[in-house]
DRENVEXFI-821512 format. One line per field, with one value per residue: residue in one letter; chain; z, x, y of N, C-alpha, C in turn. Coordinates in steps of 0.05 Angstrom, whole numbers. Each point is the difference from the previous one (the first is absolute). Last residue first. Layout:
# DRENVEXFI-821512
code <- (A, ...)
unit <- (A, ...)
n_zz <- (Z, ...)
n_xx <- (X, ...)
n_yy <- (Y, ...)
ca_zz <- (Z, ...)
ca_xx <- (X, ...)
ca_yy <- (Y, ...)
c_zz <- (Z, ...)
c_xx <- (X, ...)
c_yy <- (Y, ...)
//
This chain:
# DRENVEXFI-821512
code <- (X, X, X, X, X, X, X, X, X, X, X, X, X, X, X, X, X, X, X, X, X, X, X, X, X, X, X, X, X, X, X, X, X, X, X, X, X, X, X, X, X, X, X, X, X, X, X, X, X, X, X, X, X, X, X, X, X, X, X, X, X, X, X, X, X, X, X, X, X, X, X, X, X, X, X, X, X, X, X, X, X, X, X, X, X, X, X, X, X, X, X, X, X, X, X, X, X, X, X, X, X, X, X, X, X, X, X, X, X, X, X, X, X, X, X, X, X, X, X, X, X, X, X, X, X, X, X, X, X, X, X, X, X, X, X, X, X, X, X, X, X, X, X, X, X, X, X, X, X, X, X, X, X, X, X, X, X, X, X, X, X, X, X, X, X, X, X, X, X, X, X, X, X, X, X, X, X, X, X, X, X, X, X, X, X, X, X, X, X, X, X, X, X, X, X, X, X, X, X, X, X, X, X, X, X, X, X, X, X, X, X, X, X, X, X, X, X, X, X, X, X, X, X, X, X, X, X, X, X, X, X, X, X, X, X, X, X, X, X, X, X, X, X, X, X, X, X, X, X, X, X, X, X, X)
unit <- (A, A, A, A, A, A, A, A, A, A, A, A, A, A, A, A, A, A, A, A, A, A, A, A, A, A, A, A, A, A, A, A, A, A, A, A, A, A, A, A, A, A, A, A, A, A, A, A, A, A, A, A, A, A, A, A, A, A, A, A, A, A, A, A, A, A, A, A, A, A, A, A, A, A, A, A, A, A, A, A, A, A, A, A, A, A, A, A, A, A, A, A, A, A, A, A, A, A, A, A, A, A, A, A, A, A, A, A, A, A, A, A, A, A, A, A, A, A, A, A, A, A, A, A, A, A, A, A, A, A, A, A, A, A, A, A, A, A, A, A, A, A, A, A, A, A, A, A, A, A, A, A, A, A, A, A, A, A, A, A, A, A, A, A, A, A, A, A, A, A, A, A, A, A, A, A, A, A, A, A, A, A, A, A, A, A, A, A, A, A, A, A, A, A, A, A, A, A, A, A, A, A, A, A, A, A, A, A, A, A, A, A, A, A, A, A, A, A, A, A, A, A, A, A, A, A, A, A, A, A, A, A, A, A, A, A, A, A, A, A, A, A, A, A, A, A, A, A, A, A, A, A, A, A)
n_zz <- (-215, -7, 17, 92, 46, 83, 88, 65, 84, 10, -15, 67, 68, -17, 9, 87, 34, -32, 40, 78, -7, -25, 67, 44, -36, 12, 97, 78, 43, -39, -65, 5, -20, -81, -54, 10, 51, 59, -46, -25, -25, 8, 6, -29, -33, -102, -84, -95, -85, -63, 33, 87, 13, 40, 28, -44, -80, 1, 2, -76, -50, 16, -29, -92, -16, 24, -46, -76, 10, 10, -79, -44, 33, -14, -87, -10, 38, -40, -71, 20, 13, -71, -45, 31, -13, -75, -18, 36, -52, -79, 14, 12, -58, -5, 77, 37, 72, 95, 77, 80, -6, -75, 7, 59, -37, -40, 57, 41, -66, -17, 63, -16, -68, 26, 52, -48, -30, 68, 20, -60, -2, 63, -10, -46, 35, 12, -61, -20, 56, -3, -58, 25, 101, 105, 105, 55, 39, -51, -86, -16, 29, 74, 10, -14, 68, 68, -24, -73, -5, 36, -51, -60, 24, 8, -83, -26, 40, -23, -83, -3, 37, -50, 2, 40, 73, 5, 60, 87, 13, 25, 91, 64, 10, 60, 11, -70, -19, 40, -46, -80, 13, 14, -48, 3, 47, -24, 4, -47, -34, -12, 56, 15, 30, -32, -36, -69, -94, -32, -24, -82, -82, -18, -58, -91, -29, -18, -80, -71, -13, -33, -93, -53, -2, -66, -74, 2, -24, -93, -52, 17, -47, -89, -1, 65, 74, 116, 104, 39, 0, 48, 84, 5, 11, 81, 56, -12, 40, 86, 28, -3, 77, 82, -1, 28, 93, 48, -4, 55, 95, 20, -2, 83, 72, 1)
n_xx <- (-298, 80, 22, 0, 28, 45, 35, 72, 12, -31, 65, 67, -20, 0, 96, 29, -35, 38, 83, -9, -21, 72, 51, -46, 13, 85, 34, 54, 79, 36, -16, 11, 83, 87, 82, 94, 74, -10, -57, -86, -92, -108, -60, -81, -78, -29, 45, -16, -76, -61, -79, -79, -97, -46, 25, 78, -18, -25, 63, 42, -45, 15, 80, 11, -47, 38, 74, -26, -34, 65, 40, -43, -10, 74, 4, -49, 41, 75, -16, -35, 65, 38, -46, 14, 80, 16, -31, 52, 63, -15, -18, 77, 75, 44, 52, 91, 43, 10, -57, -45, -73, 2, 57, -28, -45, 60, 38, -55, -35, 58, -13, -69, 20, 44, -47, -43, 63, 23, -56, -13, 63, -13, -75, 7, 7, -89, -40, 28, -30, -77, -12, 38, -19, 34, 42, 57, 96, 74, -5, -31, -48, -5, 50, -49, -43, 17, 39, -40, -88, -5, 14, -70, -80, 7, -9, -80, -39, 26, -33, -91, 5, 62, 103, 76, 56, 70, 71, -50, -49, 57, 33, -67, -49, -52, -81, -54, -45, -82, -83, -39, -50, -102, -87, -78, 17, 74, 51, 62, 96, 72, -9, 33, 44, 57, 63, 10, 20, -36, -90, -21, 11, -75, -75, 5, -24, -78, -42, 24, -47, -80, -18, 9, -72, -61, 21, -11, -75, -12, 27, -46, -87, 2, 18, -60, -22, -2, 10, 69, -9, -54, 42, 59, -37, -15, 71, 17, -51, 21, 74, -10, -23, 64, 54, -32, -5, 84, 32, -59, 29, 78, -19, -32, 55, 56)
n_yy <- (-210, 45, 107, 56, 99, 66, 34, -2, -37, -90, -75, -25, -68, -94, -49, -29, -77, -83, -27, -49, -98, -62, -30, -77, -100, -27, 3, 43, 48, 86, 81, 106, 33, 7, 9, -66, -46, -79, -82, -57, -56, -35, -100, -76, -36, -1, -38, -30, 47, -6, -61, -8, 2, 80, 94, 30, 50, 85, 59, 26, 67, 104, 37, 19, 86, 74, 29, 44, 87, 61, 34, 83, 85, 55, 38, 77, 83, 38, 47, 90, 70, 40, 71, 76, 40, 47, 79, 74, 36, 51, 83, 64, 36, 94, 26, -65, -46, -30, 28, -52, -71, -50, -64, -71, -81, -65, -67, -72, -69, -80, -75, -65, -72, -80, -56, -67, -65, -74, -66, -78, -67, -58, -70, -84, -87, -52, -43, -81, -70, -44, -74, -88, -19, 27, 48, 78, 30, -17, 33, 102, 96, 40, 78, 83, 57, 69, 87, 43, 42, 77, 79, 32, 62, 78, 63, 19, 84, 82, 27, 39, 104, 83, 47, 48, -59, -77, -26, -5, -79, -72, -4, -35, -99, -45, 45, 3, -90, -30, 25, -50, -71, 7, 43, 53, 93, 75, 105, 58, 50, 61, 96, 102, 93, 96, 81, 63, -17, -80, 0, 27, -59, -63, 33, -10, -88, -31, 29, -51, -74, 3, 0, -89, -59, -2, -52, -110, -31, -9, -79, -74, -16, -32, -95, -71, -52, 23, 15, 42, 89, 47, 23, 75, 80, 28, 34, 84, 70, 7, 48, 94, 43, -1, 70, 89, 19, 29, 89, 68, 0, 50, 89, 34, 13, 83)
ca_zz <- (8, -6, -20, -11, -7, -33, -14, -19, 0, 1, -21, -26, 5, 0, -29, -14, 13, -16, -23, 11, 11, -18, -9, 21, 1, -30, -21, -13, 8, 19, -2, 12, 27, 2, 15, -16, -26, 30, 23, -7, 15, -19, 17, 9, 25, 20, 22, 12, 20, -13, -20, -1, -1, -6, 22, 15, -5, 1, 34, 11, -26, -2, 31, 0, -12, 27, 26, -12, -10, 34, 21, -19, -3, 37, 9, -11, 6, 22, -1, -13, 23, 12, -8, 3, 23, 1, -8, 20, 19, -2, -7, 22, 9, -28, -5, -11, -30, -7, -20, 6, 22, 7, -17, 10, 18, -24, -3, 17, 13, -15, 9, 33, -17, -21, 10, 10, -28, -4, 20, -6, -18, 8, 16, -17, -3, 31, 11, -31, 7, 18, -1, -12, -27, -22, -25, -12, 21, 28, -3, -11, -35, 7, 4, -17, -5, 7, 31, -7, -10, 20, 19, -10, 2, 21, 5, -20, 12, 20, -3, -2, 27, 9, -20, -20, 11, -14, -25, -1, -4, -33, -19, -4, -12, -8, 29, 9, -14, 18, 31, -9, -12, 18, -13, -4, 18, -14, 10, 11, -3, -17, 4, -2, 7, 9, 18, 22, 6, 3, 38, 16, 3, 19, 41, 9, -3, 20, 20, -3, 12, 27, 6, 0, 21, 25, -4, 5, 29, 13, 3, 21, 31, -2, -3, -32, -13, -29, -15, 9, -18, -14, -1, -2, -32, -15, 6, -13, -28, -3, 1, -28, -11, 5, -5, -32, -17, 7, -18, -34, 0, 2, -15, -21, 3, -10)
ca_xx <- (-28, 9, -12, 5, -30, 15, -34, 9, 10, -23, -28, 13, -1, -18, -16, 17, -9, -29, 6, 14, -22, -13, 12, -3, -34, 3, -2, -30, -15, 22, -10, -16, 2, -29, -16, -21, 2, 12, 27, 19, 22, 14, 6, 25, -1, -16, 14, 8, 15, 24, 21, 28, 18, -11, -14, 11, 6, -21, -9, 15, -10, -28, -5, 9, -13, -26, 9, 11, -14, -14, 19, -4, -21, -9, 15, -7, -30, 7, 3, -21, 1, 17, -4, -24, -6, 13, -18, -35, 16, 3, -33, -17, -11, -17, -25, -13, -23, 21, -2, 26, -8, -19, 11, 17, -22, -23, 16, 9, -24, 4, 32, -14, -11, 21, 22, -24, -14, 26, -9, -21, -4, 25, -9, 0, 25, 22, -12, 1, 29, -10, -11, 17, 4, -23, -1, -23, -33, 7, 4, 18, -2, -25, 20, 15, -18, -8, 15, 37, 6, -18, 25, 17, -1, 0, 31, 14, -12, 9, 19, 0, -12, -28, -10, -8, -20, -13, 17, 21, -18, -8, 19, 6, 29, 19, 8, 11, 32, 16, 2, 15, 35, 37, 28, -11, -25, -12, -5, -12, -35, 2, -5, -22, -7, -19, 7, -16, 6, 36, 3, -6, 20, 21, -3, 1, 30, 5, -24, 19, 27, -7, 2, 22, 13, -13, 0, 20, 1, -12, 14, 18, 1, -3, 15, 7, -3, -1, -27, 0, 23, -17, -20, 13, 7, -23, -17, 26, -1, -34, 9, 26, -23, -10, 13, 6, -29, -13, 18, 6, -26, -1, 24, -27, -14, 15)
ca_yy <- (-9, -28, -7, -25, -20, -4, 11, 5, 18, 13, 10, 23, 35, 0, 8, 28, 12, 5, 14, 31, 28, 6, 35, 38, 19, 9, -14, 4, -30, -19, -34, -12, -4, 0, 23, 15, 19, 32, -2, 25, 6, 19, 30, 3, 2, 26, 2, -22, 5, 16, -10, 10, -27, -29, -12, 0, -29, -8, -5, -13, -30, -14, -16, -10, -30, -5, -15, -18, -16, -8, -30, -37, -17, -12, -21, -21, -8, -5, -29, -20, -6, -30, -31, -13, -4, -23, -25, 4, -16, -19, -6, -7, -23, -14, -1, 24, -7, -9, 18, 28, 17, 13, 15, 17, 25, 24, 18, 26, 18, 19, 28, 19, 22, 26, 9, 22, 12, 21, 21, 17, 18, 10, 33, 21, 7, 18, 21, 14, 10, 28, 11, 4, -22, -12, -29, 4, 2, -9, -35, -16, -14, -20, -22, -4, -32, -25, -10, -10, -25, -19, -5, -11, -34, -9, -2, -27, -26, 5, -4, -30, -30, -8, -14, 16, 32, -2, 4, 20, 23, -1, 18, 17, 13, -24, 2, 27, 3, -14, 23, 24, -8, -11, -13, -18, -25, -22, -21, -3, -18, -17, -31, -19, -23, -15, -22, 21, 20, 0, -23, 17, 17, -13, -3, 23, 5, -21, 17, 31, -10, 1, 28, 18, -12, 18, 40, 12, 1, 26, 17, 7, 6, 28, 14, 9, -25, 13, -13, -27, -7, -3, -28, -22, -10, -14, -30, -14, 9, -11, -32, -10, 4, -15, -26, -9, -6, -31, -17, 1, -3, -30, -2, 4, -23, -23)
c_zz <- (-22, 8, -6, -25, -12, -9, -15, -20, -22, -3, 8, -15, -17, 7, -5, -24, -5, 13, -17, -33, 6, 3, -24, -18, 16, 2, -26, -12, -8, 22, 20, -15, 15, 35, -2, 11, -16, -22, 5, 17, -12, 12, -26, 12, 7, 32, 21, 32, 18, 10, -21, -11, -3, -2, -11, 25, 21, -7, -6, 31, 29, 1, 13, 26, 3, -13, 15, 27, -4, -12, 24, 12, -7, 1, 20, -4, -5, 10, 13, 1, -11, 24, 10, -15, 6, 28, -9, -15, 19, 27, -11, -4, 13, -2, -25, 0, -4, -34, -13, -22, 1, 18, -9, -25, 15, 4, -31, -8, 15, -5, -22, 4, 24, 0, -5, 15, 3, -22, -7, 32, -2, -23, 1, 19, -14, -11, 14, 12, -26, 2, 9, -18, -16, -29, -8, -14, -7, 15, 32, 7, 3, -28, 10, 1, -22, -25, 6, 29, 3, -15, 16, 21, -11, 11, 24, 8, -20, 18, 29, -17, -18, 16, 19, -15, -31, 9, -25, -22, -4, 1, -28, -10, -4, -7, -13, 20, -1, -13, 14, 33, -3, 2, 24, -14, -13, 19, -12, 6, 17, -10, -27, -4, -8, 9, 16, 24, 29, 8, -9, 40, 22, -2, 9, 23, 11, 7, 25, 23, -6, 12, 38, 18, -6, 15, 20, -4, 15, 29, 5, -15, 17, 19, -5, 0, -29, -26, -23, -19, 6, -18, -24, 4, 7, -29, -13, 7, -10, -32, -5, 3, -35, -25, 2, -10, -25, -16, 5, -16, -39, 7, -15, -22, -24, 3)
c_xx <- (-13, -37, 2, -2, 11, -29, 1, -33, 1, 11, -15, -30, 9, -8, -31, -3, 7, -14, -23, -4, 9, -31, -3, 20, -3, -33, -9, 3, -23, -26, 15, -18, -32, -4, -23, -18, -17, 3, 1, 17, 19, 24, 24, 9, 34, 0, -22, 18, 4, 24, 24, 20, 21, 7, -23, -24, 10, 10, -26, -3, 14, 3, -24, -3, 21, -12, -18, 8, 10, -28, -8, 19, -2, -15, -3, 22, -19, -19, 16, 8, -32, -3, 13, -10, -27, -4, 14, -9, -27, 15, 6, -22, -16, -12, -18, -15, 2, 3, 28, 8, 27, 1, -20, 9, 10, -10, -10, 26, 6, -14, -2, 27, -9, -20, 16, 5, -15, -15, 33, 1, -23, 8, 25, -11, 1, 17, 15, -2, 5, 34, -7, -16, 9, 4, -20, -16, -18, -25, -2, 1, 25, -4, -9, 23, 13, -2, -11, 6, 25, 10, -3, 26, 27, -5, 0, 25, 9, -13, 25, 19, 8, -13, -38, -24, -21, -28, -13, 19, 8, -21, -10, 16, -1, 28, 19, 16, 6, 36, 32, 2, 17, 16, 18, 26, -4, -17, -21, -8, -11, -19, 14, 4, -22, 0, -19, 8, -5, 8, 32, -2, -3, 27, 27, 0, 3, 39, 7, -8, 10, 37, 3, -5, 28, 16, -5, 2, 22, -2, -9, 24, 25, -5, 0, 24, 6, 9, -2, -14, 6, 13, -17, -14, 12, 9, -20, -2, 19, -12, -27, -5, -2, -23, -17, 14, -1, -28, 0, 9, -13, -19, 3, 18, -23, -16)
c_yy <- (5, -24, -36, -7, -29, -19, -2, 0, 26, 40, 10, 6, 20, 44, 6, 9, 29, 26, 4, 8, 26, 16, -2, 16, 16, 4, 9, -24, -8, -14, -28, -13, -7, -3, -11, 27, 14, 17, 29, -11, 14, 5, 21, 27, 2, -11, 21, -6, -21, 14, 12, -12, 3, -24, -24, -17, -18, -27, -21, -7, -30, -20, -2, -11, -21, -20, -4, -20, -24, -8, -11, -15, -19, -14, -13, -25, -30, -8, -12, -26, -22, -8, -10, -16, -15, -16, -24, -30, -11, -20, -28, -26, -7, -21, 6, 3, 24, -2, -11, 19, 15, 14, 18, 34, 14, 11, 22, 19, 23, 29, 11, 23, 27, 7, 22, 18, 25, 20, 23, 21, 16, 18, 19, 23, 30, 8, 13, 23, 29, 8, 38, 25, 21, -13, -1, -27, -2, -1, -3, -33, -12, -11, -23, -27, -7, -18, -29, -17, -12, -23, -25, -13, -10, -32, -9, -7, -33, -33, -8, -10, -33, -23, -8, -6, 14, 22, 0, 7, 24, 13, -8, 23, 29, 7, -17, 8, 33, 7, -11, 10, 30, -4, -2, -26, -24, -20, -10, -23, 7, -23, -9, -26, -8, -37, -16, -28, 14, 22, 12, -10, 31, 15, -8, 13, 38, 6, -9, 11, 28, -6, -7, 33, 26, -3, 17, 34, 5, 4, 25, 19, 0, 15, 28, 24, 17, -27, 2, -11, -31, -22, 0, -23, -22, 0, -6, -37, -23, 2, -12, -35, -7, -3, -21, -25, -3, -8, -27, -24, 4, -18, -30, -14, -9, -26)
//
């Protein structure tokens, strides 16, 4: 049984690794004839992936949901954080699993750092800020709409006539989850860039950066509380700075 399982860890491990690198090809990927072929590959390997893992279910195997991230702290720090949303998202793949972690962080701390109260700027960046709040709900549906499609996958919830179309459904949508991620936590890292750097000049686009960040006993944020607005605009340059590296998405915009 040990040989057994031992087996079925390696193969997994060996699928995921297969499946990570298309997926950094499928990142980089700029033409459309390349990534749909790439998707073709990603669909057979996810059948191949699904299969193992119905077989852990079966035999009641244990395996890691992630792994440890030396090089992402943040991520290490929100595994110990939140551990029942790892748990309620066991099924779903590492850098999905890991989106769904940052995401929660943001909501919890910082999402409520875009607004008039805490936030004063010209009329300009105000425009900005205000639209992060939509744009993260947006990114939000689509990341649940993701899991609950890849759930319905992994429990055979599909005909299997469909198979092959559901598989690559899946995987585009878990793609542009992906690249979304990318482009908003780009978007908040160049924005509160721009705004620290102005901050440590003539600080004109920002009109409150030494002001203290104050919650009452209700809110959930919990560790901007007494920061001044330039430190949890650096906290948050700092988080976003890790999602991207996180995430190995190419800068085509450079």
């Amino acid at each position: 049984m040990q040989d057994y399982t031992g087996d079925l860890q390696s193969s997994y491990r060996k699928v995921s690794k297969k499946i990570s690198d298309l997926q950094g090809r499928l990142r980089a990927s700029r033409d459309a004839f390349s990534q749909k072929t790439i998707v073709n590959e990603l669909t057979k390997l996810e059948q191949e992936r699904i299969q193992i893992d119905n077989v852990f279910l079966e035999t009641g195997t244990q395996r890691a949901t992630m792994e440890d991230h030396e090089n992402f702290p943040i991520l290490v720090g929100l595994q110990k954080r939140f551990p029942e949303l790892l748990k309620q998202h066991a099924t779903q793949v590492r850098e999905i699993q890991a989106l769904l972690l940052y995401f929660r962080y943001f909501e919890d701390e910082f999402i409520g750092l875009f607004s008039e109260r805490k936030l004063k700027l010209d009329v300009e960046y105000s425009v900005e800020r205000d639209g992060f709040y939509h744009q993260f709900t947006q990114l939000s549906r689509r990341t649940g709409n993701y899991c609950d499609e890849a759930l319905r996958v992994q429990e055979g919830d599909y005909s299997r006539t469909y198979e092959q179309e559901m598989l690559k459904r899946v995987v585009e949508m878990r793609h542009a989850v992906v690249i979304e991620s990318n482009t908003f936590f780009r978007r908040v890292h160049r924005f509160t860039g721009e705004l620290i750097d102005d901050l440590d000049g003539e600080a004109i686009l920002c009109q409150n950066g030494d002001a203290e960040l104050i919650y009452s006993d209700i809110d959930r944020e919990t560790e901007l509380r007494g920061m001044t607005v330039r430190q949890g605009l650096q906290m948050l340059f700092d988080i976003c700075d890790e999602i991207i590296e996180y995430l190995d998405v190419p800068d085509f915009g450079r």
